[in-house]
C-alpha positions in Angstrom: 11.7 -11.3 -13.7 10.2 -12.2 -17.4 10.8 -11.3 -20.7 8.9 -12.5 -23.6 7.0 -11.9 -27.0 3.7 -12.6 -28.1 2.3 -12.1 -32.3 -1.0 -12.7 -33.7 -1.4 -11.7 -37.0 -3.9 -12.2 -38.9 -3.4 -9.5 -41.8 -4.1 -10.9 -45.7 -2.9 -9.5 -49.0 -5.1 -6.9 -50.5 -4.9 -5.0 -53.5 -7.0 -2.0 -54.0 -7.7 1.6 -56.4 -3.9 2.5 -54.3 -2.1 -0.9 -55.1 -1.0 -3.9 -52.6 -1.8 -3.6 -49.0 -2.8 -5.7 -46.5 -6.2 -6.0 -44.2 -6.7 -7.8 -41.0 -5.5 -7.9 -37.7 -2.4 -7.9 -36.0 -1.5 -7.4 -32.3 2.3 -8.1 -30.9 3.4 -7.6 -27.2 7.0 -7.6 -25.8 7.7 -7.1 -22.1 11.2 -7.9 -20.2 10.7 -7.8 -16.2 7.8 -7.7 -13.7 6.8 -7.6 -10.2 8.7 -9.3 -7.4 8.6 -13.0 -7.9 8.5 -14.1 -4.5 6.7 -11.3 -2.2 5.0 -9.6 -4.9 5.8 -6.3 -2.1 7.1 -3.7 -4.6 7.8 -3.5 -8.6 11.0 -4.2 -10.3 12.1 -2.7 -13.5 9.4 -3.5 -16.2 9.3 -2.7 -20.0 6.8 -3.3 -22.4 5.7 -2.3 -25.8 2.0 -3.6 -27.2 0.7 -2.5 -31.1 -2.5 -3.4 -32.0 -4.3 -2.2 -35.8 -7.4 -3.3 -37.7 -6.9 -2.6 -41.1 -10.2 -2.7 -43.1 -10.9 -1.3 -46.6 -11.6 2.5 -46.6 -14.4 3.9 -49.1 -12.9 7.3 -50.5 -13.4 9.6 -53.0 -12.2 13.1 -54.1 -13.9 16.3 -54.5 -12.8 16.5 -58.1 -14.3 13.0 -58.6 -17.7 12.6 -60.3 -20.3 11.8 -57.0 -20.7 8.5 -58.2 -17.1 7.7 -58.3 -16.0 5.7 -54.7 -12.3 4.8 -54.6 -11.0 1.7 -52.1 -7.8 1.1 -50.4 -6.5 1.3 -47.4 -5.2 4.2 -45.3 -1.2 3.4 -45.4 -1.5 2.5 -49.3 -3.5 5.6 -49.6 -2.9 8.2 -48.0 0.9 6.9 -46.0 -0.6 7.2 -42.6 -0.3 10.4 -40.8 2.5 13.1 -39.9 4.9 13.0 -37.1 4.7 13.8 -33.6 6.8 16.9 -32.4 5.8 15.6 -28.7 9.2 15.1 -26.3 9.0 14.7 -22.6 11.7 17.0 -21.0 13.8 17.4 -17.9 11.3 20.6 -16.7 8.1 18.3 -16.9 10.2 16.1 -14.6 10.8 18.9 -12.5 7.4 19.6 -12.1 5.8 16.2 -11.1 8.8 16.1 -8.3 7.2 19.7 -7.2 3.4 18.0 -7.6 4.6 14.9 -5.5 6.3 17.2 -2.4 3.6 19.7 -2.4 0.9 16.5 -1.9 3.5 14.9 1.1 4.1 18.2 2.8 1.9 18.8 5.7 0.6 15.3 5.4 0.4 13.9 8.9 0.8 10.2 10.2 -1.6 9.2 12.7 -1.3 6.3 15.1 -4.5 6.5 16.2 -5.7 5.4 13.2 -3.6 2.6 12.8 -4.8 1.8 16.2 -8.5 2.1 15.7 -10.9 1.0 18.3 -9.9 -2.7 18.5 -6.5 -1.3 19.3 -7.8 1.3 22.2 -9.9 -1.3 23.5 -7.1 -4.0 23.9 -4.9 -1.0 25.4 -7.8 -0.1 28.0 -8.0 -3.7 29.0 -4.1 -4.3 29.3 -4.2 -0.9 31.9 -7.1 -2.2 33.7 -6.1 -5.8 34.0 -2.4 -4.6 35.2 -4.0 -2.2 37.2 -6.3 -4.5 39.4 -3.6 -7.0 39.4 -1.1 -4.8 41.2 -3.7 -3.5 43.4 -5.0 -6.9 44.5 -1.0 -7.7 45.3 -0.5 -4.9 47.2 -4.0 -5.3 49.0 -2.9 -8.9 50.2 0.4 -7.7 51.5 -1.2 -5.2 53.9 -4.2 -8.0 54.3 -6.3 -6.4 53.0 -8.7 -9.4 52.0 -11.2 -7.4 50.7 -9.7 -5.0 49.2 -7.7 -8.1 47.3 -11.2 -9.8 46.4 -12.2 -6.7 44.8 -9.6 -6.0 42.5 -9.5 -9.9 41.7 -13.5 -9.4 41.0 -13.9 -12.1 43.7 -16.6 -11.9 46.0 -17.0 -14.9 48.3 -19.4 -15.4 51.1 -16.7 -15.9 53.4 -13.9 -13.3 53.1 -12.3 -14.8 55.8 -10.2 -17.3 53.8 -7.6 -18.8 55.9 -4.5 -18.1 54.9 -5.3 -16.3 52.1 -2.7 -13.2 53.4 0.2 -15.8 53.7 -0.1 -17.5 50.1 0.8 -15.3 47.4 1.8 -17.8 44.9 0.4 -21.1 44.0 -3.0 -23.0 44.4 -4.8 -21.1 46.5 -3.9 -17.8 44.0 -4.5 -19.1 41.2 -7.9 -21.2 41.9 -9.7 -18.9 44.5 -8.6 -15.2 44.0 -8.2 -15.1 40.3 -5.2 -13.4 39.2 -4.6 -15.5 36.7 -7.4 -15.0 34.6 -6.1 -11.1 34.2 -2.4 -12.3 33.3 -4.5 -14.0 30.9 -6.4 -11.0 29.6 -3.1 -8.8 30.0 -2.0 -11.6 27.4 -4.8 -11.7 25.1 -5.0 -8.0 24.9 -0.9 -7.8 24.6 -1.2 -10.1 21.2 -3.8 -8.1 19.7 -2.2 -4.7 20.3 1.0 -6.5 18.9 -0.9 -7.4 16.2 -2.2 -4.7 15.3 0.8 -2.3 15.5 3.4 -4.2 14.8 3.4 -3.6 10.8 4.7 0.2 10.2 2.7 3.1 9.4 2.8 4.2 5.9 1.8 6.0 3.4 1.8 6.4 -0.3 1.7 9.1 -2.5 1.2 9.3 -6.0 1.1 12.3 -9.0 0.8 12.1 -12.5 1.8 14.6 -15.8 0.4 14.2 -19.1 1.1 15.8 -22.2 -1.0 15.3 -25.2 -1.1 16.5 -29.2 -3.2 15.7 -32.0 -1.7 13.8 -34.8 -2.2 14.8 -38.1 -2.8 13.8 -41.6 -0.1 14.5 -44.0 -1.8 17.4 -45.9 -2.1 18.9 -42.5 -5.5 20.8 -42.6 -6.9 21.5 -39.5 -9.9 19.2 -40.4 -7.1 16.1 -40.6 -6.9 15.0 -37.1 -6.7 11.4 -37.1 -5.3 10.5 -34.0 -3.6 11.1 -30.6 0.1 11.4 -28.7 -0.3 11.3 -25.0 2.9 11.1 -22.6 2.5 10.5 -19.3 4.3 9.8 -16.4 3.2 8.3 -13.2 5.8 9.0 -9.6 4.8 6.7 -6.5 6.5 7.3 -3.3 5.9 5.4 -0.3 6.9 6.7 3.3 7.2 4.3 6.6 8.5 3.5 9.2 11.4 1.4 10.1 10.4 -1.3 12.6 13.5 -3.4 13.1 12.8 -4.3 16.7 9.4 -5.1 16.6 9.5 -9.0 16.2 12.5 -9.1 18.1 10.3 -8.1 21.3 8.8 -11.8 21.0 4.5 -10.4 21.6 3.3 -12.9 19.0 4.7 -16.2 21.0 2.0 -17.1 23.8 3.1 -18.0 27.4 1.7 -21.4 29.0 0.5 -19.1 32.1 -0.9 -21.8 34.1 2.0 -24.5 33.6 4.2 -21.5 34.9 1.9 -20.2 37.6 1.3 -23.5 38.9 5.1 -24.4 39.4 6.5 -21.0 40.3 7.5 -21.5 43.9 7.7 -17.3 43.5 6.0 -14.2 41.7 9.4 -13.2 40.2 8.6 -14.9 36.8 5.5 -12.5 36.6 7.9 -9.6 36.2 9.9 -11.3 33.4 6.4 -11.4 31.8 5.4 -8.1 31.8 8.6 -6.8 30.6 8.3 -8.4 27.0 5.2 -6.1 27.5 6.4 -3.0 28.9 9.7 -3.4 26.3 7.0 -3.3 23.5 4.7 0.0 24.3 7.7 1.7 25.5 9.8 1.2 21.8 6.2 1.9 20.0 5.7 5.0 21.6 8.4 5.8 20.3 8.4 7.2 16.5 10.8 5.7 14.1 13.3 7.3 11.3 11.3 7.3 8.2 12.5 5.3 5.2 10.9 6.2 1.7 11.2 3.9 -1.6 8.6 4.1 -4.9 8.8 3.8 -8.7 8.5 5.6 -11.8 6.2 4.9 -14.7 6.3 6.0 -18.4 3.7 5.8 -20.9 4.2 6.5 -24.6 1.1 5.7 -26.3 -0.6 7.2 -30.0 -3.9 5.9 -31.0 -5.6 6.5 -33.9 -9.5 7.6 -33.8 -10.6 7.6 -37.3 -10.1 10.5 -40.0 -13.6 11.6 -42.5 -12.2 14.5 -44.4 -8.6 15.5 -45.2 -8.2 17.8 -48.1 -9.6 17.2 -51.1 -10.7 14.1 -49.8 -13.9 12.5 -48.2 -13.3 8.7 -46.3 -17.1 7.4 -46.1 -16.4 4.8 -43.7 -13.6 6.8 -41.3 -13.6 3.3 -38.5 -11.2 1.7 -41.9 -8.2 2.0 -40.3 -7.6 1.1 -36.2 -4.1 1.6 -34.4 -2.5 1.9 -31.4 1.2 1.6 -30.2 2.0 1.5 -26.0 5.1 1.9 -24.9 5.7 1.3 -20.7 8.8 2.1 -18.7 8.8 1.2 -14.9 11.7 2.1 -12.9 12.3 1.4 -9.2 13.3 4.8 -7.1 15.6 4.3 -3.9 16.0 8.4 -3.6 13.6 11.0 -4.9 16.6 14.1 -5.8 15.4 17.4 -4.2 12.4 16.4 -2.9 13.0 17.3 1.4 9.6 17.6 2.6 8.7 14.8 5.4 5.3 14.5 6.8 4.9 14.9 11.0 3.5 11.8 13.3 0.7 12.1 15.7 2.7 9.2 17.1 1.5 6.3 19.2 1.8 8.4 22.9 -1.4 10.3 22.0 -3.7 7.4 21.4 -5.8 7.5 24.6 -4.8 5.0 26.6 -1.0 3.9 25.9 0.5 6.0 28.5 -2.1 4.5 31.0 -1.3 0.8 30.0 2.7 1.6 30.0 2.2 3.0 33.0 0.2 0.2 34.8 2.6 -2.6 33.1 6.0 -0.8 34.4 4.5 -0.6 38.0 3.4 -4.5 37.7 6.7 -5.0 36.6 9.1 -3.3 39.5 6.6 -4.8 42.3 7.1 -8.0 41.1 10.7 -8.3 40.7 11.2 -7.0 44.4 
């Protein structure tokens, strides 16, 4: 959080047909607060006010002014500026952007698949298939089935006929003739990309926007003295997602020394205490999480003149005399949005093509290897 103040002014004395005045510039700003310091992840409570003018000398004259006669000053020591604005923001337009932001979240679906996308299908496909040939290449060996075993292992040797080969289902002749271990290693590779790719909740953000607006107005108030602009606005963001508390807690982002442990296991048991990090993790993803929802609130306030050329009995020959424009910004964070009970539905992660097949495939891997 800030707060501070900035002034340039560089306005100088002027006296004209209308008397003392100045001309120049001038621009100040004043702000107190700003966005989070640390993770720069959401807003915090922010005002800020910014005026800007350009004051120049305005060439006038008056209808019941000989043609020749042209009259100088400037606009606030000649005509006092304009009238002002009726314009009030009200509990009912507050009301209605609450209505605008439930209408645009209702019926809004979440879809995992998307969050997903093809890298993450393809890493689920190669975690099924990997877990799949694994296990069938295990229970190949046990019924020695050597061929059968070489096949799922992708192994084709001249000489199926490996001695031994039924009676070793751990160590150095696993690991360096059959193959299993490069798809623990792919189950592994694929298991840290899905992880990363899905680990970060779904979410979405919506946002809506009122404005009111009225012409400001001279102070003789003809309908030909428009000089300027009110606008209010206000801007409501609301962000939906998930709640992922367990996610890093399953431990798929630390990598596993395979071969150190393959190479020393004196049994296969450790292979089912590393798929169940895995099966742990589709299982709870599947799974679609308790939405939590948190946004902001912004205010404008902003009038801006736009130049004035007739007002009354009077004519301004050079109507770009006179520049102004005064901001005013509110930001407010939301934690609850008060009536608003709409909630979008999930497509969740059990209809991306694929998951149950690799959940599937890793929970069998995992109960034949801890027998």
């Amino acid at each position: 959080m800030s707060s501070g103040n900035y002034l340039r002014n560089n306005l100088q004395p002027y006296h004209g047909y209308c008397g003392w005045s100045s001309i120049g510039d001038r621009y100040e700003k004043t702000w107190s607060g700003g966005d989070d310091p640390i993770k720069h992840s959401k807003p915090n409570s922010y005002t800020m006010r910014a005026t800007e003018q350009r004051v120049g000398i305005c060439l006038w004259r008056s209808y019941y002014d000989p043609p020749d006669v042209v009259n100088t000053g400037t606009w606030g020591s000649c005509f006092g500026g304009g009238q002002p604005s009726s314009l009030v923001w009200s509990s009912n337009d507050d009301l209605n952007l609450l209505n605008k932001l439930g209408e645009s979240i209702k019926g809004h679906t979440f879809n995992a698949a998307v969050s997903v996308g093809a890298e993450g299908r393809e890493a689920l496909s190669q975690i099924a298939g990997a877990a799949e040939s694994l296990v069938y290449g295990m229970r190949s060996l046990r019924h020695k089935n050597i061929k059968g075993a070489l096949d799922a292992f992708g192994l084709h040797p001249k000489n199926e006929a490996i001695v031994g080969l039924h009676k070793s289902l751990s160590g150095k002749v696993l690991a360096t003739q059959l193959g299993w271990l490069p798809l623990m290693g792919d189950i592994q590779s694929a298991s840290e990309a899905l992880f990363a790719l899905t680990s970060n909740p779904m979410s979405a953000t919506f946002t809506v926007k009122r404005q009111l607006r009225e012409p400001l107005y001279a102070y003789s108030g003809d309908a030909g003295s428009q000089f300027g602009e009110h606008i209010l606005s206000k801007r409501l963001s609301w962000t939906l997602s998930e709640e992922l508390s367990w996610a890093e807690s399953l431990g798929l982002s630390n990598c596993w020394d395979i071969a150190d442990m393959a190479w020393n296991a004196t049994s296969l048991s450790f292979i089912a205490d590393w798929f169940i990090p895995i099966g742990s993790y589709l299982s709870a993803r599947s799974v679609v999480n308790v939405l939590k929802g948190s946004g902001f609130s912004t205010f404008y306030d902003r009038r801006q003149t736009q130049g004035i050329q007739k007002f009354g009995p009077f004519i301004v020959m050079n109507p770009e005399c006179h520049w102004y424009k005064d901001l005013h910004i509110t930001r407010v964070p939301l934690s609850s949005l008060s009536g608003l009970v709409a909630l979008p539905k999930f497509k969740d992660f059990s209809s991306v093509p694929n998951w149950k097949r690799a959940l599937t495939a890793v929970t069998l891997a995992t109960q034949m290897f801890a027998k």
